[in-house]
N, C-alpha and C positions, 0 to 999 in steps of 0.2 A: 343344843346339839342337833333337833330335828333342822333348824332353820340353817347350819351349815350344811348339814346331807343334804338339803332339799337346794341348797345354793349350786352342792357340786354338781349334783343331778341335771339342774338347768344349763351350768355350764356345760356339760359335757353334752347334752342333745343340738346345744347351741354350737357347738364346736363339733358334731359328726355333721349337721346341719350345711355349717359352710363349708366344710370340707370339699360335701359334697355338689357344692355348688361353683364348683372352679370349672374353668376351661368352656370350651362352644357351647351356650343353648340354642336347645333346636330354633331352627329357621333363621341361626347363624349362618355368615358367609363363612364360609373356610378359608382362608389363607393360604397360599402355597406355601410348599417347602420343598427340602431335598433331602436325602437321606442317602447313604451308603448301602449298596450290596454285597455281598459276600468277595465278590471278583471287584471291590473298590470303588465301584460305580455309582457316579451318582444318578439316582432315579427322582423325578418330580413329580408332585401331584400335575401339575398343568402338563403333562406328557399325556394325561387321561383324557384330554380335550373334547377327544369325539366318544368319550364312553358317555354313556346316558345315567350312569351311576356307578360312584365308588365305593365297593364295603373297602373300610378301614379295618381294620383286627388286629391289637395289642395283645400280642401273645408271647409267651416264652416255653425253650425245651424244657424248662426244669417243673415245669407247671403243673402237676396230674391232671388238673380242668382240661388246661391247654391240650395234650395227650387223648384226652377222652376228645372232645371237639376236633381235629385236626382233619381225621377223615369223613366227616359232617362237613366240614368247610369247606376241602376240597372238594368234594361231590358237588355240592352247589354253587361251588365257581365253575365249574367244567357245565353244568346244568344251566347255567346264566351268562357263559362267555358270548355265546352265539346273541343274545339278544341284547350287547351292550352294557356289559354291568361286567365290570376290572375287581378283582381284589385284589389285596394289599394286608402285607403280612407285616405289623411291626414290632421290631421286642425292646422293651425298655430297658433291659437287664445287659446288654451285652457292656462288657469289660468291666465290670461296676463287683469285682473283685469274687474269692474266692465262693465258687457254687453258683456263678452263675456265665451267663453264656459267653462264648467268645465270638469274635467275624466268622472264623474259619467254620464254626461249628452250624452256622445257616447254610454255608455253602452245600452241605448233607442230604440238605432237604430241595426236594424239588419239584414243587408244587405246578411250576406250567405259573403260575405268577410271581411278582415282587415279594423277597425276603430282606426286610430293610432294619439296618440295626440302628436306631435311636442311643446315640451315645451322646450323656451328656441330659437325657431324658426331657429337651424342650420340648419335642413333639408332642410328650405323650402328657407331660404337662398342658401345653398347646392346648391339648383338647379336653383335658379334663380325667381321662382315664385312672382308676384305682384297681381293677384288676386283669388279669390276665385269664380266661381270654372276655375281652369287651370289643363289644361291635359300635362304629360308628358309620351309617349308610350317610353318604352324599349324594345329593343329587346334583345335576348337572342342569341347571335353568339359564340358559342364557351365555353360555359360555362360562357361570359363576359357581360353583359348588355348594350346596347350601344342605347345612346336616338337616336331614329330617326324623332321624331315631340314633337312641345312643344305648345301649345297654347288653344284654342279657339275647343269645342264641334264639334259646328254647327254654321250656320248663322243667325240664332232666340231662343234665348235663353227664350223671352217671349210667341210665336205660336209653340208649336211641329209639329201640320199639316201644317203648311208656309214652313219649311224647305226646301232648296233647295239643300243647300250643306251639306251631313253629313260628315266634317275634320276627326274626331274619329273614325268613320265605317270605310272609305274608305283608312285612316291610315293602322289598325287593316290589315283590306283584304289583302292591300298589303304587308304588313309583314309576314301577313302567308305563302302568296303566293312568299315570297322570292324575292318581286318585289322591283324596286328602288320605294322609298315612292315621290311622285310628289307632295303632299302640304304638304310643308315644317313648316311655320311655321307662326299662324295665332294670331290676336293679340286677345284674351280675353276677352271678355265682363260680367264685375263681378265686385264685392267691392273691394277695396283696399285692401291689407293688411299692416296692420301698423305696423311699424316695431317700437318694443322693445329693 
């Protein structure tokens, strides 16, 4: 009996293990793609061309994460437009059936950047993403996009003033700054995404 628990046991770390191991590692190239807007549009990564870095964000409305993070994220897209750095809002959940998002329902939101619905969830597979909301910074070397962090905002996703460590900012700073990125890559505190 122990030597079957202890079988499952392995199984199961070995199978959270790769789970977690899908989609871009850092100092990947990104891949373009295209995605849909609310007004039908299609929006491309390669449209970012002259930004100096792209934050990605797999987010959804139905999220509480998402909800607490939204006005974090905006602030610091408004705070980093001027210096080159695009964000990009995407949800893996739109039409993907009852309780979760629809097209119409991004249209709502209006952030001053891209609301892109991922239907069909290649994208967010693409990069590996499992929750909502997850950060992925691109940088922009050469005309190439190359992820340099993947994960987790901050370290309170529920206290904005508790914050101790901001991932995201301190990511961003050093990518402008052409610096080696030192938090590499932090694990997400957010909803699941279900994969379809």
């Amino acid at each position: 009996m122990k030597y079957l628990a202890s079988f499952a046991v392995a199984f199961l770390v070995t199978a959270s293990v790769f789970a977690q191991g899908g989609g871009y590692q850092l100092g990947s190239k990104v891949a373009d793609f295209s995605l849909k807007d609310s007004q039908n549009k299609s929006v491309s990564l390669s449209e970012f061309a002259r930004s100096k870095a792209v934050v990605v964000v797999f987010t959804n409305n139905q999220c509480p994460y998402s909800k607490l993070y939204e006005n974090r994220l905006v602030t610091l897209s408004k705070s980093y437009d001027p210096q080159g750095v695009q964000f990009v809002f995407i949800n893996p959940t739109v039409g993907l059936g009852e309780g979760s998002d629809k097209l119409e329902d991004l249209a709502a939101k209006n952030y001053g950047f891209p609301y892109l619905a991922d239907e069909g969830q290649k994208i967010s597979q693409r990069f590996g993403a499992t929750k909502t909301p997850e950060v992925f910074v691109l940088h922009n070397t050469n005309g190439e996009f190359v992820l340099k962090y993947k994960g987790a905002i901050d370290d309170n996703p529920q206290v904005e003033t508790n914050v101790k460590n901001n991932y995201l900012k301190s990511v961003i700073d050093e990518v402008l700054a052409n610096k080696t990125v030192t938090t590499l890559d932090k694990r997400p505190t957010g909803c699941m995404i279900k994969k379809y």
